[in-house]
Predicted model as a PDB file, atoms N, CA, C, CB and O in Angstrom, pLDDT in the B-factor column:
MODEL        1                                                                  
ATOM      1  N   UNK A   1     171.960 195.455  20.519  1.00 80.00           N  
ATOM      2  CA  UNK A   1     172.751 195.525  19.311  1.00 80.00           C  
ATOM      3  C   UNK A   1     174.099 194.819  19.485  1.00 80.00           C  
ATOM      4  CB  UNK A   1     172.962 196.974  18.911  1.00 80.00           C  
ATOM      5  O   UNK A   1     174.661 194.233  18.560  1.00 80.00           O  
ATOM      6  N   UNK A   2     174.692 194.934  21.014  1.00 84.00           N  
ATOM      7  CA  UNK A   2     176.339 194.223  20.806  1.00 84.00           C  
ATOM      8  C   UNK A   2     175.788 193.040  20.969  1.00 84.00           C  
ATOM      9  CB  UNK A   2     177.783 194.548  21.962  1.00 84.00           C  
ATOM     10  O   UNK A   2     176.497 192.183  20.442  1.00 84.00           O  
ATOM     11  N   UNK A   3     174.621 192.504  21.578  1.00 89.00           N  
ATOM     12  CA  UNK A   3     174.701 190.801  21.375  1.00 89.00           C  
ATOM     13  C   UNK A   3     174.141 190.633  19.968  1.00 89.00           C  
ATOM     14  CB  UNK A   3     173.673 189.793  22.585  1.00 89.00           C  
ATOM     15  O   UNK A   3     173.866 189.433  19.990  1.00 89.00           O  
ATOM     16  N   UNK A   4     173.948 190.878  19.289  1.00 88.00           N  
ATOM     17  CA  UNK A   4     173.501 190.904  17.387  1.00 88.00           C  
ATOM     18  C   UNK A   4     175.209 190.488  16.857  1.00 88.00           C  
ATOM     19  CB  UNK A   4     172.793 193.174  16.511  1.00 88.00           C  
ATOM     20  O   UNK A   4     175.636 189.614  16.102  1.00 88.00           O  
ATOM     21  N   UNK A   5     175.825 191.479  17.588  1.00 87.00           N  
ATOM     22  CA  UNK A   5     177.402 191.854  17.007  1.00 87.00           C  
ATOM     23  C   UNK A   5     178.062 190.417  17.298  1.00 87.00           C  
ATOM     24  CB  UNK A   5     178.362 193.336  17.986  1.00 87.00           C  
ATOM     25  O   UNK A   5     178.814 189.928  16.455  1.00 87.00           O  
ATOM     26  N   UNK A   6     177.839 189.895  18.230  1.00 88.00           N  
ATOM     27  CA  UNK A   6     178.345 188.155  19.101  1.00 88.00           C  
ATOM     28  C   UNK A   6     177.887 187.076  18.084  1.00 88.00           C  
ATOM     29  CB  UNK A   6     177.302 187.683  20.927  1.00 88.00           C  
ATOM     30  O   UNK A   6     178.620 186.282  17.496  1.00 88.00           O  
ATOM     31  N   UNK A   7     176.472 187.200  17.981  1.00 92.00           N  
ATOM     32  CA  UNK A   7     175.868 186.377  17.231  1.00 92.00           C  
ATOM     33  C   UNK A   7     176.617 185.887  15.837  1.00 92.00           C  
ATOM     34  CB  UNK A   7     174.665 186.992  17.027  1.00 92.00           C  
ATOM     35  O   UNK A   7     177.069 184.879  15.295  1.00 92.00           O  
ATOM     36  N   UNK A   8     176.428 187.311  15.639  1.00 88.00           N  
ATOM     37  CA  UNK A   8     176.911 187.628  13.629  1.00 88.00           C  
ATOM     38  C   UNK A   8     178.501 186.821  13.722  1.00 88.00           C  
ATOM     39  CB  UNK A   8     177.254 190.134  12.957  1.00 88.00           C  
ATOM     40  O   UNK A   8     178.876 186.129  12.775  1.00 88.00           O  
ATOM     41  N   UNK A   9     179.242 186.976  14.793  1.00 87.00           N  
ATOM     42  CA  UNK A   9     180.852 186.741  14.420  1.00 87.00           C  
ATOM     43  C   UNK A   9     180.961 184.768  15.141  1.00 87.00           C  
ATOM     44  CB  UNK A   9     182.235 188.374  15.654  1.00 87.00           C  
ATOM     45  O   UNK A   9     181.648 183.798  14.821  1.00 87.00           O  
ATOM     46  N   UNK A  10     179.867 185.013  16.202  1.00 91.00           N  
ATOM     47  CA  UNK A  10     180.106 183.160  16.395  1.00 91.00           C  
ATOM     48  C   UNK A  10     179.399 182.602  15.043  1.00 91.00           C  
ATOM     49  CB  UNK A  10     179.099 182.300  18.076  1.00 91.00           C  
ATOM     50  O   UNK A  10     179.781 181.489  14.681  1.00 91.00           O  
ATOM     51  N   UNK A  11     178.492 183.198  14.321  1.00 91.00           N  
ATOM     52  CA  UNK A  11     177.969 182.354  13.415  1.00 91.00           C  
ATOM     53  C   UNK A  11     178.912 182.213  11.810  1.00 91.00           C  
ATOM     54  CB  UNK A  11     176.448 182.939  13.262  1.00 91.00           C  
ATOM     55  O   UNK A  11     179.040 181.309  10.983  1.00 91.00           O  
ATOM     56  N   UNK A  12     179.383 183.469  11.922  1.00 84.00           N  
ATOM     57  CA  UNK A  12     180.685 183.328  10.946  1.00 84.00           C  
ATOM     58  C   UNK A  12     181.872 182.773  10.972  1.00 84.00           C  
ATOM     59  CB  UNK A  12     181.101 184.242  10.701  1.00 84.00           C  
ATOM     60  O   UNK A  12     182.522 182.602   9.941  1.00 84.00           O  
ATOM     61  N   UNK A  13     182.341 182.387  12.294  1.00 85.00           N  
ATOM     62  CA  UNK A  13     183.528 182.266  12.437  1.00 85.00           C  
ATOM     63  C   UNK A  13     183.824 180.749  13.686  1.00 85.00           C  
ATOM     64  CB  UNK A  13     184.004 183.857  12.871  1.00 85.00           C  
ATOM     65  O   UNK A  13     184.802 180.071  14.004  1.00 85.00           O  
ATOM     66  N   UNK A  14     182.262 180.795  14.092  1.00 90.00           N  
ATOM     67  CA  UNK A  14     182.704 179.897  15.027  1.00 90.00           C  
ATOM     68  C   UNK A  14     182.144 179.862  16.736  1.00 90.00           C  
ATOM     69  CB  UNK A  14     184.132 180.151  14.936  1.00 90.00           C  
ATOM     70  O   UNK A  14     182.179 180.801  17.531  1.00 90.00           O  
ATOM     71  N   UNK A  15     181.718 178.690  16.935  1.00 92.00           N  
ATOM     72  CA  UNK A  15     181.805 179.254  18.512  1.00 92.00           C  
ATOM     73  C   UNK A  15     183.196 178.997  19.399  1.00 92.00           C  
ATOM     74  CB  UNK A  15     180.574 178.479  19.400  1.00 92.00           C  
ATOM     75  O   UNK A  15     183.431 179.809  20.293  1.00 92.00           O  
ATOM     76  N   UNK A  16     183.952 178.100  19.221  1.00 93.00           N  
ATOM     77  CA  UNK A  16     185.146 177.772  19.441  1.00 93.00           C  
ATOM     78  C   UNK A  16     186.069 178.823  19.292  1.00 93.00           C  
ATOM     79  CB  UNK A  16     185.432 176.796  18.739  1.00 93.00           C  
ATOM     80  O   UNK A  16     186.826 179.138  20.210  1.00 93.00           O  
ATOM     81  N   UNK A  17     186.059 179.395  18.185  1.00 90.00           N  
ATOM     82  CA  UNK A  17     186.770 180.520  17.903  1.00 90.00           C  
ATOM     83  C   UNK A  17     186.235 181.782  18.670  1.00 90.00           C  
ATOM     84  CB  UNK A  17     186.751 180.707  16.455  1.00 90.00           C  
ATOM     85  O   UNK A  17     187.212 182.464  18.980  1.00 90.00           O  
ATOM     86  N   UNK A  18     185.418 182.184  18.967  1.00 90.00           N  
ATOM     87  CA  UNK A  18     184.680 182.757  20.009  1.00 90.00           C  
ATOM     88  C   UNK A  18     185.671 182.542  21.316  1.00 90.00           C  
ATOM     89  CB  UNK A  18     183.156 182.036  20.133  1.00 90.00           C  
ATOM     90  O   UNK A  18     186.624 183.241  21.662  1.00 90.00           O  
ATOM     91  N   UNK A  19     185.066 181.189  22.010  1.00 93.00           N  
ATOM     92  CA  UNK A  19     185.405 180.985  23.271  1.00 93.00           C  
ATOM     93  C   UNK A  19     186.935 181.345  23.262  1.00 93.00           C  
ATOM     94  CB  UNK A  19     185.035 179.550  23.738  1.00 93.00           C  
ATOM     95  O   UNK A  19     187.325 182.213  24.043  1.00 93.00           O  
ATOM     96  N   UNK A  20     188.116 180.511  22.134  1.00 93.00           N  
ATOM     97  CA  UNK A  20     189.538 181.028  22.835  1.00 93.00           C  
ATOM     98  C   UNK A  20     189.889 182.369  22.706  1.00 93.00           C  
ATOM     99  CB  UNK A  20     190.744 180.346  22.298  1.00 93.00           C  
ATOM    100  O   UNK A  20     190.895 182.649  23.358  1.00 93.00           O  
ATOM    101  N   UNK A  21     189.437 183.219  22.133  1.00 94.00           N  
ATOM    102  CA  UNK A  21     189.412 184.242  21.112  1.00 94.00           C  
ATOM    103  C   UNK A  21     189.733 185.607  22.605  1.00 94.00           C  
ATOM    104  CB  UNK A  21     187.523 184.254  19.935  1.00 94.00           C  
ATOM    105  O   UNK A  21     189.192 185.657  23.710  1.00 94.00           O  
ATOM    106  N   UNK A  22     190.669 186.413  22.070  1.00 96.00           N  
ATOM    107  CA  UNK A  22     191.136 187.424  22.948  1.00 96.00           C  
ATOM    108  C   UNK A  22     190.036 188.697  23.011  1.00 96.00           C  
ATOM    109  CB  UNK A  22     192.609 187.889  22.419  1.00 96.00           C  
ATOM    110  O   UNK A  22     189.939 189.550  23.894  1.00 96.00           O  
ATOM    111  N   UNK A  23     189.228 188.543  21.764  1.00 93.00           N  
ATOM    112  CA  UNK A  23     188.084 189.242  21.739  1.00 93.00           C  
ATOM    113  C   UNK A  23     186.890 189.440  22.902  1.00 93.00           C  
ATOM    114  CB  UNK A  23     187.602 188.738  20.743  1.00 93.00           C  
ATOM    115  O   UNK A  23     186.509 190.418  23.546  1.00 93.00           O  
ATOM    116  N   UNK A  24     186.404 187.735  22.841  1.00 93.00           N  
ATOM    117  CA  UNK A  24     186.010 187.155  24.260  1.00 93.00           C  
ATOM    118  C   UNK A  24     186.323 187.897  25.458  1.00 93.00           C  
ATOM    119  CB  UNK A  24     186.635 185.891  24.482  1.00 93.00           C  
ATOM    120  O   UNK A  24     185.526 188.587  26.093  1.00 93.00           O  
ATOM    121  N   UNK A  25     187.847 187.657  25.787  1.00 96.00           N  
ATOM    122  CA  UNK A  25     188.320 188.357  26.926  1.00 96.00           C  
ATOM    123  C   UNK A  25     188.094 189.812  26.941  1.00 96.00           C  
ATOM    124  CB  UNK A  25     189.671 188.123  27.071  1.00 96.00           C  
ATOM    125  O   UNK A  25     187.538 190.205  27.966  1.00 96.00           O  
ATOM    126  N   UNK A  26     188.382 190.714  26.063  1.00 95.00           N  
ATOM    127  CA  UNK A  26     188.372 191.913  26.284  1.00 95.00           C  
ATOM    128  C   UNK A  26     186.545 192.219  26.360  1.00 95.00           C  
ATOM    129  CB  UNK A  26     189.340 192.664  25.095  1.00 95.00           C  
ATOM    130  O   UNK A  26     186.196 193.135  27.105  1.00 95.00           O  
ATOM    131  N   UNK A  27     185.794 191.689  25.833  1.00 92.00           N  
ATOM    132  CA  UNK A  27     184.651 192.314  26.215  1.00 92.00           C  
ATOM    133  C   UNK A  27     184.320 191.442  27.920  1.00 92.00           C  
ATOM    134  CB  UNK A  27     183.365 192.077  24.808  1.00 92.00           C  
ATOM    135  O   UNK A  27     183.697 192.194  28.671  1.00 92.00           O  
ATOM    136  N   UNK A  28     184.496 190.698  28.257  1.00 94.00           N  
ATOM    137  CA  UNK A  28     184.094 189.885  29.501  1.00 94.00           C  
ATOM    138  C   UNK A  28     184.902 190.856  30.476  1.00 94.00           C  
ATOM    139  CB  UNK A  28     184.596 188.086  29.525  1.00 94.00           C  
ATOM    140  O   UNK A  28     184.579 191.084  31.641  1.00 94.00           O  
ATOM    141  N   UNK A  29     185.855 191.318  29.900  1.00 97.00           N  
ATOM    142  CA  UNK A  29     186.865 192.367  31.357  1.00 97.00           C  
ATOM    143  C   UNK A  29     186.185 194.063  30.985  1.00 97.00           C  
ATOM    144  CB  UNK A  29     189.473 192.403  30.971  1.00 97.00           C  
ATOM    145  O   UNK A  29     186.417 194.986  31.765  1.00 97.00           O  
ATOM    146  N   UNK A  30     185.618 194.206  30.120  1.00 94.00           N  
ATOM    147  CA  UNK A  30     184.608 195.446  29.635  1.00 94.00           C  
ATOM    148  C   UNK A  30     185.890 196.389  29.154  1.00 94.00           C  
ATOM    149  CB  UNK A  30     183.424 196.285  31.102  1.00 94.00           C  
ATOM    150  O   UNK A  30     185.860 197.605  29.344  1.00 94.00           O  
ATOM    151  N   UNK A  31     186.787 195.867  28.645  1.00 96.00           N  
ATOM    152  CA  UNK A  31     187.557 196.558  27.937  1.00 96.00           C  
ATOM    153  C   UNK A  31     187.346 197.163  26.571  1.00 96.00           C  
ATOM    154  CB  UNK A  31     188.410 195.924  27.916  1.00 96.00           C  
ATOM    155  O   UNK A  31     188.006 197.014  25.543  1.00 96.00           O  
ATOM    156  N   UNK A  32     186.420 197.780  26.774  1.00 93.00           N  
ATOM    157  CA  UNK A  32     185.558 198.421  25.051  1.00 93.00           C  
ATOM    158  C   UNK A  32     186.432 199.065  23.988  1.00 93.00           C  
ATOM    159  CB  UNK A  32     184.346 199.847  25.296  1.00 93.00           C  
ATOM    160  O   UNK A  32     186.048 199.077  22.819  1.00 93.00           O  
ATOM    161  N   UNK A  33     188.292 199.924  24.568  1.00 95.00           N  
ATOM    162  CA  UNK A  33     188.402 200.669  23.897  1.00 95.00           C  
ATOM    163  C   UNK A  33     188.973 199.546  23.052  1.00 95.00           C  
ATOM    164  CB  UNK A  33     188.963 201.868  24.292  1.00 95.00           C  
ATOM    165  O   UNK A  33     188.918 199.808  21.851  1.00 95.00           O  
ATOM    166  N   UNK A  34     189.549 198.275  23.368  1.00 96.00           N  
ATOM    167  CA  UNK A  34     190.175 197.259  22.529  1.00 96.00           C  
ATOM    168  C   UNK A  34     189.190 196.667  21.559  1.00 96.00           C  
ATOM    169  CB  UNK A  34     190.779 196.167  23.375  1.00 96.00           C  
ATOM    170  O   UNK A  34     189.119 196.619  20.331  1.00 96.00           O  
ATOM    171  N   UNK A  35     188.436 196.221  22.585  1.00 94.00           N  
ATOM    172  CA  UNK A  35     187.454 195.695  21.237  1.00 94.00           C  
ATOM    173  C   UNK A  35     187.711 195.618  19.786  1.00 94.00           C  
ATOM    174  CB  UNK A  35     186.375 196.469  21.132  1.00 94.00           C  
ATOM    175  O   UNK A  35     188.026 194.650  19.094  1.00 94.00           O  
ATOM    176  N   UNK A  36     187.483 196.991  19.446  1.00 94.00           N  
ATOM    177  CA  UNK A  36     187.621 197.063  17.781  1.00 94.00           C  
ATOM    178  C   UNK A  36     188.434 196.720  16.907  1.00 94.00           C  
ATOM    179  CB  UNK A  36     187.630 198.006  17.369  1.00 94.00           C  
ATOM    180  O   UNK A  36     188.015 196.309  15.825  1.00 94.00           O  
ATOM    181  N   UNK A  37     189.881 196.816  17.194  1.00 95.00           N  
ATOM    182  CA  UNK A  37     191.114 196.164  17.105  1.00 95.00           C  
ATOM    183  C   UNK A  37     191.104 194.326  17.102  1.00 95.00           C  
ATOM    184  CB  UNK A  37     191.914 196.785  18.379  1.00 95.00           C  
ATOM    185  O   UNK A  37     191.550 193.548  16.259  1.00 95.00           O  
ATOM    186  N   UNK A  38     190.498 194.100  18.236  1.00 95.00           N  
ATOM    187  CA  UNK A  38     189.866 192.327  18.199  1.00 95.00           C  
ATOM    188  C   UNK A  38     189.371 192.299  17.129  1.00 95.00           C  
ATOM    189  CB  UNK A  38     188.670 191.719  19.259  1.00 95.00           C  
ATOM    190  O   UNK A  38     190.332 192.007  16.417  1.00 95.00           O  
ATOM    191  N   UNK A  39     188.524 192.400  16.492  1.00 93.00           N  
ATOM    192  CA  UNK A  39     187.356 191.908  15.886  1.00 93.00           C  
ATOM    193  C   UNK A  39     188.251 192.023  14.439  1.00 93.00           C  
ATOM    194  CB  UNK A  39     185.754 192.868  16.145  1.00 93.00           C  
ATOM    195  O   UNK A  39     188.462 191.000  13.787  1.00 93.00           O  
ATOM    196  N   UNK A  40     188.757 193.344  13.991  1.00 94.00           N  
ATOM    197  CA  UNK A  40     190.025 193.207  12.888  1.00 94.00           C  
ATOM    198  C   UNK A  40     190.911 192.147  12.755  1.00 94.00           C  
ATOM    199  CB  UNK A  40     190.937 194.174  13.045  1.00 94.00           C  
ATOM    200  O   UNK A  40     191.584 192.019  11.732  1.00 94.00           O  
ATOM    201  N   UNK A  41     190.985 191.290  13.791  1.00 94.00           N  
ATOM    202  CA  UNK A  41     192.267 189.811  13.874  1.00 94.00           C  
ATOM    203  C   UNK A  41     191.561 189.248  12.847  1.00 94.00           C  
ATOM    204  CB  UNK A  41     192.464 188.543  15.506  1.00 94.00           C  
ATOM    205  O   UNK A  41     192.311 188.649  12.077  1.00 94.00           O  
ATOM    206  N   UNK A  42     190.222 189.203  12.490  1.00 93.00           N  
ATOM    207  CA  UNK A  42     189.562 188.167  11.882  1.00 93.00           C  
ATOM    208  C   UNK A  42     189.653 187.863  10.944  1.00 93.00           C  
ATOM    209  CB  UNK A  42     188.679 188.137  11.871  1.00 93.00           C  
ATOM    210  O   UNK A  42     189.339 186.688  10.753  1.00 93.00           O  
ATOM    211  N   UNK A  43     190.084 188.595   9.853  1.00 93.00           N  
ATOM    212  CA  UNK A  43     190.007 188.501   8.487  1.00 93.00           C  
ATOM    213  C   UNK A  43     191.128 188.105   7.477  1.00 93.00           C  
ATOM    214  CB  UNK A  43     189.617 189.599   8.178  1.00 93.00           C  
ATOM    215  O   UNK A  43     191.480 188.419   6.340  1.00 93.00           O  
ATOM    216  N   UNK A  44     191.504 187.267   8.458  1.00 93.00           N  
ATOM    217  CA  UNK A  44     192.158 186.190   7.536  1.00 93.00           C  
ATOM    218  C   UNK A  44     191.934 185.118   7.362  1.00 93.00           C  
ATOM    219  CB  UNK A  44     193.119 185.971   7.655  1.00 93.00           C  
ATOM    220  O   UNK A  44     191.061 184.695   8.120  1.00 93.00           O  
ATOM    221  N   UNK A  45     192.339 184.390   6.656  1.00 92.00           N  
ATOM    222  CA  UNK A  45     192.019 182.921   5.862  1.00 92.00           C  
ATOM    223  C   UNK A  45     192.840 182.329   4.915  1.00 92.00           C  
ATOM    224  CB  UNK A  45     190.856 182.963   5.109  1.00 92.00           C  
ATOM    225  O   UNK A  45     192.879 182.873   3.811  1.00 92.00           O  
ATOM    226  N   UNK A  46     193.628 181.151   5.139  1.00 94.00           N  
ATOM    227  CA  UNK A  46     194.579 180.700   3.830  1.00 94.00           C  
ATOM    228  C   UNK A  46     195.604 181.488   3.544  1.00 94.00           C  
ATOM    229  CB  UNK A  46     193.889 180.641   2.536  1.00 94.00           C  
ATOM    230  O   UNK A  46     196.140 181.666   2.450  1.00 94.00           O  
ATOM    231  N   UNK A  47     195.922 182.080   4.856  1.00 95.00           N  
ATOM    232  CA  UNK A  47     196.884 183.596   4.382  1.00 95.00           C  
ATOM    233  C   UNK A  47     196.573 184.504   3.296  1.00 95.00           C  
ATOM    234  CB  UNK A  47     198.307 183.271   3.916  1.00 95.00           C  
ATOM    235  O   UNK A  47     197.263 185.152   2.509  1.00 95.00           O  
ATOM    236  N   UNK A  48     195.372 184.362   3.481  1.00 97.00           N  
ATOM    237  CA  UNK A  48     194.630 185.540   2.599  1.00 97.00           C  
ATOM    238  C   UNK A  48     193.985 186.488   3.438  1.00 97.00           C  
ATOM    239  CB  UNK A  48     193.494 185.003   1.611  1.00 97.00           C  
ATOM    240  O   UNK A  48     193.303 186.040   4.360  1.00 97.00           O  
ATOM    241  N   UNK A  49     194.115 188.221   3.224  1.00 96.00           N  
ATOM    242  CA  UNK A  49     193.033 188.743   3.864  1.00 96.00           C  
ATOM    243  C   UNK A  49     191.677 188.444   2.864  1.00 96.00           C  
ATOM    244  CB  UNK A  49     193.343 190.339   4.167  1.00 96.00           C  
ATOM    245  O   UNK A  49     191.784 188.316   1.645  1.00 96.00           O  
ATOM    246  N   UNK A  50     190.222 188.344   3.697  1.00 95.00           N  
ATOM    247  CA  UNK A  50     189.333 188.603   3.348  1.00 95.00           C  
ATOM    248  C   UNK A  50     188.743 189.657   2.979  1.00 95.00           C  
ATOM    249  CB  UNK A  50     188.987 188.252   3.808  1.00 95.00           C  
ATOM    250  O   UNK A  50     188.355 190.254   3.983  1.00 95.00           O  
ATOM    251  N   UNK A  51     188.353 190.441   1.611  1.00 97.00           N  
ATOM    252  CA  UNK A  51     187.392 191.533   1.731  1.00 97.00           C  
ATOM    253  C   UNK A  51     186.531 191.938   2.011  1.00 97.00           C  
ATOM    254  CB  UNK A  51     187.163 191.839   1.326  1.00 97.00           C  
ATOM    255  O   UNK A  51     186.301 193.038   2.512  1.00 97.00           O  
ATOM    256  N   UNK A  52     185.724 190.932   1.678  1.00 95.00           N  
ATOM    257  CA  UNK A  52     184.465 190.828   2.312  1.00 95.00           C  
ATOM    258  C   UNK A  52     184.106 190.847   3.800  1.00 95.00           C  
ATOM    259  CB  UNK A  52     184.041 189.799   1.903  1.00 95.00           C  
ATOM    260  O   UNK A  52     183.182 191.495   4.294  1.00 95.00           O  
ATOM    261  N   UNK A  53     185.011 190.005   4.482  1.00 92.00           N  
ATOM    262  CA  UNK A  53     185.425 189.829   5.538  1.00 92.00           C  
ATOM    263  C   UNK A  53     185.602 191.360   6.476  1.00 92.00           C  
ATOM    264  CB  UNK A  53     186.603 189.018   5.243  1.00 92.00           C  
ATOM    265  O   UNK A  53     184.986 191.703   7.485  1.00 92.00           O  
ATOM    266  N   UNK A  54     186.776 192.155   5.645  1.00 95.00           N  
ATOM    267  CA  UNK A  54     187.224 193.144   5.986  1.00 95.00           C  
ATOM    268  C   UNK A  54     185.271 194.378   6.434  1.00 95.00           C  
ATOM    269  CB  UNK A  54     188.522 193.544   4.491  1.00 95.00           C  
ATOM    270  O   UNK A  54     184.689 194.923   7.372  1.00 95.00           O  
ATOM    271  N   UNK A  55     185.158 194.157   5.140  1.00 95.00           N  
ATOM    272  CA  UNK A  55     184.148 195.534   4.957  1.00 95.00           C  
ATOM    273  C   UNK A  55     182.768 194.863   5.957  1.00 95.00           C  
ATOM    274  CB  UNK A  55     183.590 195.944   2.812  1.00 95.00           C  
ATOM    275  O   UNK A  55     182.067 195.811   6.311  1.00 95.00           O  
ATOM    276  N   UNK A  56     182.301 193.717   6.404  1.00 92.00           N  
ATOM    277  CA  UNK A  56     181.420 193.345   7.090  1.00 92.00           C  
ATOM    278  C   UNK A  56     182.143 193.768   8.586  1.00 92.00           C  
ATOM    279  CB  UNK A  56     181.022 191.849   6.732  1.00 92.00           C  
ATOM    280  O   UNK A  56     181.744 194.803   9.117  1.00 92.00           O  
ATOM    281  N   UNK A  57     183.343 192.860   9.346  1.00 92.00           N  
ATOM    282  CA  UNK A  57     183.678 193.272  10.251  1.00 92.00           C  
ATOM    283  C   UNK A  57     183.730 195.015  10.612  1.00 92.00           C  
ATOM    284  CB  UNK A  57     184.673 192.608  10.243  1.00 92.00           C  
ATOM    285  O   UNK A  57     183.318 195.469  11.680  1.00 92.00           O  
ATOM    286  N   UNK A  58     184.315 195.857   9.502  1.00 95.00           N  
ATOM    287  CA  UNK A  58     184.494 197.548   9.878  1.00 95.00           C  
ATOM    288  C   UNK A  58     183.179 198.155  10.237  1.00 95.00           C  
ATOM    289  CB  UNK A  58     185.085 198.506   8.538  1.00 95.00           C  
ATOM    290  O   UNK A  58     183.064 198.951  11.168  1.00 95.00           O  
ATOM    291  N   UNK A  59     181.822 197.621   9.204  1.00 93.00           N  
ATOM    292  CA  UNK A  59     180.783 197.839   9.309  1.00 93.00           C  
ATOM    293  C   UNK A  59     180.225 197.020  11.109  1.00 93.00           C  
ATOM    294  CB  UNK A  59     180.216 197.350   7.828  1.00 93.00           C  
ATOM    295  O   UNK A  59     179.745 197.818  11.914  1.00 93.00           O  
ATOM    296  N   UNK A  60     180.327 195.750  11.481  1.00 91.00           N  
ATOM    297  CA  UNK A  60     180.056 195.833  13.216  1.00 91.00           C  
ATOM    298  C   UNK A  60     181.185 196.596  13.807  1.00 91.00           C  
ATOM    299  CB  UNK A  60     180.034 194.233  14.056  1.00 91.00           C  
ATOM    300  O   UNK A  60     180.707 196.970  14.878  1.00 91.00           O  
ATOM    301  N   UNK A  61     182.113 196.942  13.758  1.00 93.00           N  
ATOM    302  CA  UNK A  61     182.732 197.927  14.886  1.00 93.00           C  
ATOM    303  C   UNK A  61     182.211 199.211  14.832  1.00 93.00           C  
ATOM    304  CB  UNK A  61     184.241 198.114  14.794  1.00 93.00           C  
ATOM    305  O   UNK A  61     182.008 199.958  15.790  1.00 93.00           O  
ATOM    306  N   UNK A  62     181.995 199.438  13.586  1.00 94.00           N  
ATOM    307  CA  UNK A  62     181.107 201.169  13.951  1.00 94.00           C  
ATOM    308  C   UNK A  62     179.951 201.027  14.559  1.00 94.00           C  
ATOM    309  CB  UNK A  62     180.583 202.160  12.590  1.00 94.00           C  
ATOM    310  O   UNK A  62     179.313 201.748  15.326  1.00 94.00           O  
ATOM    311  N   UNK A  63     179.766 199.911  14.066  1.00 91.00           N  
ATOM    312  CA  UNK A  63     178.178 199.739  14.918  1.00 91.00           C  
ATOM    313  C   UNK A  63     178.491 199.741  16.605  1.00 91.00           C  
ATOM    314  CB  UNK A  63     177.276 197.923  14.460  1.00 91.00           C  
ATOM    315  O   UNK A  63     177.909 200.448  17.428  1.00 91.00           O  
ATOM    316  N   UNK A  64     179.337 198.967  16.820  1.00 91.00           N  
ATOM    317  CA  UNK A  64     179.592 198.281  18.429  1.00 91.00           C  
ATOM    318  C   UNK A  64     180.311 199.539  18.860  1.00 91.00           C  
ATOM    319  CB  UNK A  64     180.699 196.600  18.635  1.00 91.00           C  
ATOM    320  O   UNK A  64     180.229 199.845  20.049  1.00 91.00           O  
ATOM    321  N   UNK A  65     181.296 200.623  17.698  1.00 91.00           N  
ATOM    322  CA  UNK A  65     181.519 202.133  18.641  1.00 91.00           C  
ATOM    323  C   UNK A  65     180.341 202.478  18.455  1.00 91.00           C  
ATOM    324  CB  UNK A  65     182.636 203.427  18.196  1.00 91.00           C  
ATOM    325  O   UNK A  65     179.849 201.506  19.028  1.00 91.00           O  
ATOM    326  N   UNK A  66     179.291 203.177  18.061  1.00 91.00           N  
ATOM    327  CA  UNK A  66     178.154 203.924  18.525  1.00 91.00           C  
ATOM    328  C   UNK A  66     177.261 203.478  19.778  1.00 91.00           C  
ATOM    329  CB  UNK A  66     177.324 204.001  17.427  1.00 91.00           C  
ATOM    330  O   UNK A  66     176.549 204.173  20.502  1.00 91.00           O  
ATOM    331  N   UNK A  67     177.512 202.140  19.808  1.00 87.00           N  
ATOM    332  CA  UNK A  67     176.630 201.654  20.533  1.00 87.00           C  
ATOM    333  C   UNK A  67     177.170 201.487  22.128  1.00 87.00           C  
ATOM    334  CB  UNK A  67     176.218 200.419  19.843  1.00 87.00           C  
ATOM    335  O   UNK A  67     176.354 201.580  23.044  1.00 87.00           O  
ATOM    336  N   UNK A  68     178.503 201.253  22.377  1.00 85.00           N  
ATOM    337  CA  UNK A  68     179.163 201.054  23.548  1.00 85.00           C  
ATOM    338  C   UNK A  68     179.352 202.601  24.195  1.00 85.00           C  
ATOM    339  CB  UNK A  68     180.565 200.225  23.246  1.00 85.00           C  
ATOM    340  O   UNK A  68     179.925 202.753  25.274  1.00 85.00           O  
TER     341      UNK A  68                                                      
ENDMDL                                                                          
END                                                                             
């Protein structure tokens, strides 16, 4: 399920954005409690927050807390 969670956000957002991405780091150092907080950086755009954005990302962190 957390590599589903990788997939879903390089395919939305990027693999580049992936690789520099502090997100990256905290799961590669198994820092799980940060995680969730990462994955929230995302949802912006044009200096806009995203909603959509918002309610897809909240929906994988509950997923990635139950699952970690």
């Amino acid at each position: 399920m957390v590599f589903y969670l990788f997939v879903s956000f390089t395919y939305y957002l990027g693999e580049g954005a992936l690789q520099r991405s502090t997100l990256r780091n905290k799961v590669n150092r198994e820092e799980r409690a940060a995680v969730p907080a990462q994955f929230m950086r995302w949802v912006w755009a044009g200096g806009q927050k995203l909603n959509g954005v918002v309610r897809r990302l909240e929906a994988e962190v509950f997923i990635y807390s139950k699952v970690v």
